[in-house]
C-alpha positions in Angstrom: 66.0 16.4 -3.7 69.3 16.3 -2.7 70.2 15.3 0.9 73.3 15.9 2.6 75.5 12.9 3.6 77.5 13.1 7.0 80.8 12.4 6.6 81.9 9.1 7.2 85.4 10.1 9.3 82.6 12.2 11.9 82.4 10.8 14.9 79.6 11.1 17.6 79.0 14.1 19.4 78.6 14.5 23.4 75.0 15.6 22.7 74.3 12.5 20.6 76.0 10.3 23.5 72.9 8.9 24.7 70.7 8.2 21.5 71.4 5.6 18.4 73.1 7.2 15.7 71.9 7.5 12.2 73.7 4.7 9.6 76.2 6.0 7.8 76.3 6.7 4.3 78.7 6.5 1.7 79.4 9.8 0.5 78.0 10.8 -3.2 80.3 10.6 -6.0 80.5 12.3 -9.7 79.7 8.8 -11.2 76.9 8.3 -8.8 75.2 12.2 -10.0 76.1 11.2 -14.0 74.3 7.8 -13.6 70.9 9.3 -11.3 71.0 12.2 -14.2 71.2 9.7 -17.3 68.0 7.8 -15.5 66.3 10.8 -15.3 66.9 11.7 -18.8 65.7 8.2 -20.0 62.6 8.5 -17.9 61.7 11.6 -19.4 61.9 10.8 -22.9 60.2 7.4 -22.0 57.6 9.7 -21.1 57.8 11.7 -24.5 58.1 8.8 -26.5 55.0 7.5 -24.9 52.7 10.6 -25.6 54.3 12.4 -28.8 52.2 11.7 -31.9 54.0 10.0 -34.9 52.9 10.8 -38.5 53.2 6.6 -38.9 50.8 4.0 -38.8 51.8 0.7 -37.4 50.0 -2.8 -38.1 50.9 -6.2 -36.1 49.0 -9.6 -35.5 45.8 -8.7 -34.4 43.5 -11.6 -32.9 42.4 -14.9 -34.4 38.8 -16.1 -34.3 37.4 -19.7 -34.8 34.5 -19.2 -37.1 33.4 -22.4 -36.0 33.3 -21.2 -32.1 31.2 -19.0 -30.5 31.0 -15.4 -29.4 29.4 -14.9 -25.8 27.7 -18.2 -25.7 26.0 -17.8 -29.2 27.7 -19.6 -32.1 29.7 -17.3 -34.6 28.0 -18.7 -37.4 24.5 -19.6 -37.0 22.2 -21.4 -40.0 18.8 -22.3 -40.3 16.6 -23.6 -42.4 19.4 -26.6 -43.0 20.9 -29.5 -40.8 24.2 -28.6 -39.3 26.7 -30.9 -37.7 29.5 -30.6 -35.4 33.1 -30.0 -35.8 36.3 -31.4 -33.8 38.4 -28.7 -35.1 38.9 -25.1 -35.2 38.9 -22.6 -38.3 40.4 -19.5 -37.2 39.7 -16.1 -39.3 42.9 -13.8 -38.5 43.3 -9.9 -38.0 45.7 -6.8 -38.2 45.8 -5.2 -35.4 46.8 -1.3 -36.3 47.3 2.3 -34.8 48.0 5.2 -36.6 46.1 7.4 -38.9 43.0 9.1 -38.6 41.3 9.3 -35.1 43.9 6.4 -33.7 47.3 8.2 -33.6 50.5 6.2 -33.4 53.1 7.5 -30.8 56.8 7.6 -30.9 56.7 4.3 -28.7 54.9 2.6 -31.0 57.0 3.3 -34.1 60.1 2.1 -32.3 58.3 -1.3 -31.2 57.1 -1.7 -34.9 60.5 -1.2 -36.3 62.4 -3.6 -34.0 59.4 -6.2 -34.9 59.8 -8.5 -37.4 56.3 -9.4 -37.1 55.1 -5.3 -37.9 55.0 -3.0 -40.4 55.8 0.8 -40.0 54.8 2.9 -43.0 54.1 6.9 -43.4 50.4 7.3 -42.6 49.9 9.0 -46.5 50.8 5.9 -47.7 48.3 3.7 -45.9 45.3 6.4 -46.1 44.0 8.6 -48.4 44.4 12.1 -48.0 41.2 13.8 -45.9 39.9 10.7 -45.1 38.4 10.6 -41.8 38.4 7.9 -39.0 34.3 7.7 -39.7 34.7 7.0 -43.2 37.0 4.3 -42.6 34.8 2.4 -39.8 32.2 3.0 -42.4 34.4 1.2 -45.3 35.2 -1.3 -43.4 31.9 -2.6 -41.7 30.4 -2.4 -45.4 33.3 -4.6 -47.0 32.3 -7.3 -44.1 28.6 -7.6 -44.4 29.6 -7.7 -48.2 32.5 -10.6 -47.9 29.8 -12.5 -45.4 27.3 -12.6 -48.2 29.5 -13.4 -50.5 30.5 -16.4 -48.6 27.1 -17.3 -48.3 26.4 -17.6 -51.6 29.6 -19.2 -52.4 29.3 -22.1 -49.9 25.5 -22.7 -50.8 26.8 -23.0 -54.6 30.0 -25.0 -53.8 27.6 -27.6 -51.7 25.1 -28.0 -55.0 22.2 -25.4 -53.4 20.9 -23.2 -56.2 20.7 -19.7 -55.3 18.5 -17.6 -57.4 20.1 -13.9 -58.0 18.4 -10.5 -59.8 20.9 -9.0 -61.6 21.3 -5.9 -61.6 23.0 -3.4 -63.3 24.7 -0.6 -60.8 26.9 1.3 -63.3 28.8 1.2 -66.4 32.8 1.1 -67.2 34.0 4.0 -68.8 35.5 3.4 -72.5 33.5 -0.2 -73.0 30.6 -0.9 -75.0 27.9 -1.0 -72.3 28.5 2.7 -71.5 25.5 4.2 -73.5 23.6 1.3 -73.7 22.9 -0.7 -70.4 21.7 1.7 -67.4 21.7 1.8 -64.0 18.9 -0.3 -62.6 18.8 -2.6 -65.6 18.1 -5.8 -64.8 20.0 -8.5 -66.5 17.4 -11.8 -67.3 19.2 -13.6 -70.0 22.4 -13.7 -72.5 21.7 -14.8 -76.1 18.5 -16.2 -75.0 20.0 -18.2 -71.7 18.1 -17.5 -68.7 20.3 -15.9 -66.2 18.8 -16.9 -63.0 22.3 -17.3 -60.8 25.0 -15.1 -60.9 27.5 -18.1 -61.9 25.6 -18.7 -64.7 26.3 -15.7 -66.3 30.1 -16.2 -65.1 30.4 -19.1 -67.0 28.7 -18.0 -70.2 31.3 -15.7 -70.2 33.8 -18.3 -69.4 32.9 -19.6 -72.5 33.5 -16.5 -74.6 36.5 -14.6 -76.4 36.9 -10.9 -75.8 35.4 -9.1 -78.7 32.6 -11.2 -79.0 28.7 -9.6 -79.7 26.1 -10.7 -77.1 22.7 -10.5 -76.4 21.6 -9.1 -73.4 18.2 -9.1 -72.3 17.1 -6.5 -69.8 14.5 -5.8 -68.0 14.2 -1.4 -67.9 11.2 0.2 -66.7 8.9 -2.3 -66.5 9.7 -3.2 -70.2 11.9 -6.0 -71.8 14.7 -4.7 -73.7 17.7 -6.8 -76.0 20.3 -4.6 -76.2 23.8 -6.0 -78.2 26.9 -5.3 -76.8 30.5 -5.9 -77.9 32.8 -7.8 -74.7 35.6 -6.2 -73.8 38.9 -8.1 -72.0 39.6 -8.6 -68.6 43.0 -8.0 -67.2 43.5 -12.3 -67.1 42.2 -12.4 -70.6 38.8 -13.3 -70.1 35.8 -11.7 -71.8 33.5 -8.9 -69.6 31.0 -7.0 -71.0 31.6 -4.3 -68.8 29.1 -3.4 -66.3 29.5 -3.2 -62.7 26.7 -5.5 -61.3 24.6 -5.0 -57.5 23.2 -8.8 -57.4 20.7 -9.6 -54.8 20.4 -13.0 -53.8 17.4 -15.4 -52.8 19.7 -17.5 -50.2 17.7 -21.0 -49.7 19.7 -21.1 -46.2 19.5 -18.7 -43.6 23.2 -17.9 -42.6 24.0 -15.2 -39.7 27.4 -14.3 -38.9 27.9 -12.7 -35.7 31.0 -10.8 -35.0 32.3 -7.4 -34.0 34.6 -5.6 -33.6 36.6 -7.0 -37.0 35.8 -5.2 -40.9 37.2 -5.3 -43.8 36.5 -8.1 -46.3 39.5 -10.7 -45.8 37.8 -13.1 -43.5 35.8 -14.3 -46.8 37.6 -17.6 -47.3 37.5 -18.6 -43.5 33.7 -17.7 -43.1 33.2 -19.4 -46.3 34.8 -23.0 -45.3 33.3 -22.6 -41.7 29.5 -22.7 -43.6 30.6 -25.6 -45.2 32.0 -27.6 -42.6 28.8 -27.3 -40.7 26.2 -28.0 -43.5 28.0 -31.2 -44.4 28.2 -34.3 -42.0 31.8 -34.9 -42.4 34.3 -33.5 -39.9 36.7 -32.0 -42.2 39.0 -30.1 -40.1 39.1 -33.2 -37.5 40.6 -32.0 -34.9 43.1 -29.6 -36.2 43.2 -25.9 -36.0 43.2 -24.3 -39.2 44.5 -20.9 -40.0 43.5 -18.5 -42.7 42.5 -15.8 -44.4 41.2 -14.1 -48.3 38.3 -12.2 -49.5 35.9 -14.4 -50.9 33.6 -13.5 -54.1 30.2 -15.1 -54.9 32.2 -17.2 -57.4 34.4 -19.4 -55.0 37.3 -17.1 -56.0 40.1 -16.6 -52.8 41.5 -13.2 -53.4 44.7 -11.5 -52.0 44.7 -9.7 -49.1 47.1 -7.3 -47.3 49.3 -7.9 -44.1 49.9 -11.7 -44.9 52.9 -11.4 -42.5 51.1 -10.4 -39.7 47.9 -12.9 -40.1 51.0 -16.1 -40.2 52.4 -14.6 -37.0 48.9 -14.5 -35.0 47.9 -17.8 -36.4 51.3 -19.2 -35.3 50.5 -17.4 -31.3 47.5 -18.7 -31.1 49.0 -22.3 -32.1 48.0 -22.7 -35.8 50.0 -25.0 -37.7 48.1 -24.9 -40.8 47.7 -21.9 -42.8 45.4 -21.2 -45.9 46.3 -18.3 -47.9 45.4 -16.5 -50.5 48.1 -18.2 -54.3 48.4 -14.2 -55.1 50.4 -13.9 -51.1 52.8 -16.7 -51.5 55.7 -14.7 -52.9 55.0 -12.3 -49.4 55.6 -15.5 -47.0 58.6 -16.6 -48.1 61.0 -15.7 -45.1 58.5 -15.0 -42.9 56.4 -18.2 -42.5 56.6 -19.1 -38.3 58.6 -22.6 -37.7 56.8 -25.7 -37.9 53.6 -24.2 -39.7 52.5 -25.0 -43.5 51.4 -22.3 -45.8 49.1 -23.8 -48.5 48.1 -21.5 -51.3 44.5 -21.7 -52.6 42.6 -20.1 -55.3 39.2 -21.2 -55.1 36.8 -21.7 -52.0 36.6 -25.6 -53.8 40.5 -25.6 -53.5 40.6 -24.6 -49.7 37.8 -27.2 -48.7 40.1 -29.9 -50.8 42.8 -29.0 -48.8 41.2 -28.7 -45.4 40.1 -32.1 -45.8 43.3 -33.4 -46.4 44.8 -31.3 -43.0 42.1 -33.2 -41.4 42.6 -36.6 -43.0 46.1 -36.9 -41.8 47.5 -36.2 -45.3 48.1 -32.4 -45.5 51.9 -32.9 -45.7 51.2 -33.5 -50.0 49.8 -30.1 -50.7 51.9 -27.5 -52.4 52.8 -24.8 -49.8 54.1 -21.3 -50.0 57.6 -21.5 -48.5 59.1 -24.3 -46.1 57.9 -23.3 -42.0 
């Protein structure tokens, strides 16, 4: 509302002799009407910006956990059946923290904050989703791929600490075009290879470790309630190894009872991080010694790190929450250069045995030896 201004030449009337006069105002100028009706129009697409949907989905840092911590007064990891020991140092899993896509719309807002961050990443929502998925679907994805990577970095801690863990092998599908399609079925259960018993999954990793592609096996199967040898011809893996090409459901007789409690967090990168956390508590040493140890990398039953996506946002919430040592993934390094956060370390591991090495060292005082990624 506009109110009218009394002229600032008008002097006071008889009638108003006897009561204080009202201050006087300057009057309003042009300027004075352009600059109110500029706010106004910044206010109102502040408001627009702040409501109208985007079709972009936006990921920054997201929160860091220390998997050696605890989450409302219960320990994040928790074993049994095995002695644990303390730890003076912190191992922190790290996070994306995203909006956009199905059932979380980005707004305008938020697409302008990503693209002035150097920390976030802006991309068409088609490009980050698949078409028709819904938001369901995606919680659903998500919270499987993290019981998976926690069992996975069950069994990989038990076998990197010299526990056997017994596995039944089975067979959950076939790849198209090898030799096992037609011969092995689902439910087949894998006992031996050319007469080895196959009682843990690594053992049959490094039979075929020990194998060119192209080479006939043996396997022995259990189908039906009946043994069954069935030959088949391996086939090559993408980094030249042999497979004989059959996807495989394990199930695993852990000797140690591990529990993992967290929420709120899926996917399956927190592998490496829950993996070295098992460790540090089964084993009297205090590797981490007082330091606090970023990281992150899916973890398979094997003690292989895998890559992982948003590499740039997990450094810059490990750097926030005052990281200075970071454990990522050898298939990220060429993502960090340029974007590693000053005076933090980016060491590049490929094995579970590789991070633990490495942690060690952080905590030992001599962590400034190990390769890195990019100079902090």
């Amino acid at each position: 509302m506009i109110c009218a201004v009394r002229d600032p030449e008008q002097t006071v009337g008889p009638s108003d002799a006897d009561e204080p006069s009202d201050p006087v105002r300057p009057a309003a100028t042009p300027r004075a009407f352009v600059l109110s009706g500029a706010m106004l129009v910044v206010s109102v697409l502040a408001g627009v910006l702040a409501v109208l949907p985007a079709p972009y989905a936006v990921n920054g840092p997201g929160p860091t956990r220390d998997v050696l911590g605890e989450v409302d007064g219960e320990p994040l990891i928790q074993v049994a059946g095995a002695q644990t020991y303390p730890s003076s140092g912190e191992l922190r899993l790290t996070t994306i923290a995203g909006t956009g896509g199905p059932g979380y719309p980005a707004y305008l807002a938020n697409v302008v904050q990503g693209w002035f961050s150097r920390s976030s990443v802006v991309q068409p929502v088609e490009v980050v989703y698949p078409q028709d998925v819904t938001r369901e679907q995606i919680d659903e994805s998500n919270a499987g791929a993290m019981v998976s990577s926690q069992e996975n970095a069950t069994v990989a801690a038990l076998t990197e600490l010299g526990y056997e863990v017994p596995a039944t092998l089975v067979v959950a599908g076939t790849v198209e075009g090898t030799d096992a399609e037609g011969r092995l079925e689902q439910g087949d259960v894998i006992t031996a290879m050319d007469g080895t018993p196959l009682r843990e999954y690594q053992t049959l990793v490094e039979r075929l470790g020990e194998l060119e592609p192209g080479a006939t096996v043996t396997l022995t199967v259990t189908r039906h309630g009946a043994e069954v040898d069935v030959p088949i011809v391996t086939g090559e893996r993408e980094d030249g190894g042999a497979r004989i090409g059959v996807y495989i459901d394990p199930s695993f007789d852990l000797p140690v009872d591990v529990t993992i409690n967290i929420e709120g967090i899926g996917g399956p990168s927190a592998g490496t991080m829950f993996a070295l956390g098992i460790v540090d508590l089964l084993t009297p040493e205090d590797e981490a010694d007082g330091q606090l140890v970023a990281g992150t990398g899916t973890m398979d039953v094997t003690g292989a790190v895998g890559r992982i996506g948003g590499i740039r946002q997990k450094l810059a919430g490990a750097a926030r929450d005052g990281a200075a040592w970071f454990l990522a993934p050898d298939g990220n390094c060429d993502e960090v250069v340029g974007y590693v956060p000053r005076g933090m370390r980016v060491v590049p591991v490929a094995t579970l045995h590789e991070a633990r090495e490495a942690l060690v060292a952080i905590g030992a005082g001599t962590g400034d030896d190990l390769p890195t990624c990019a100079a902090g």
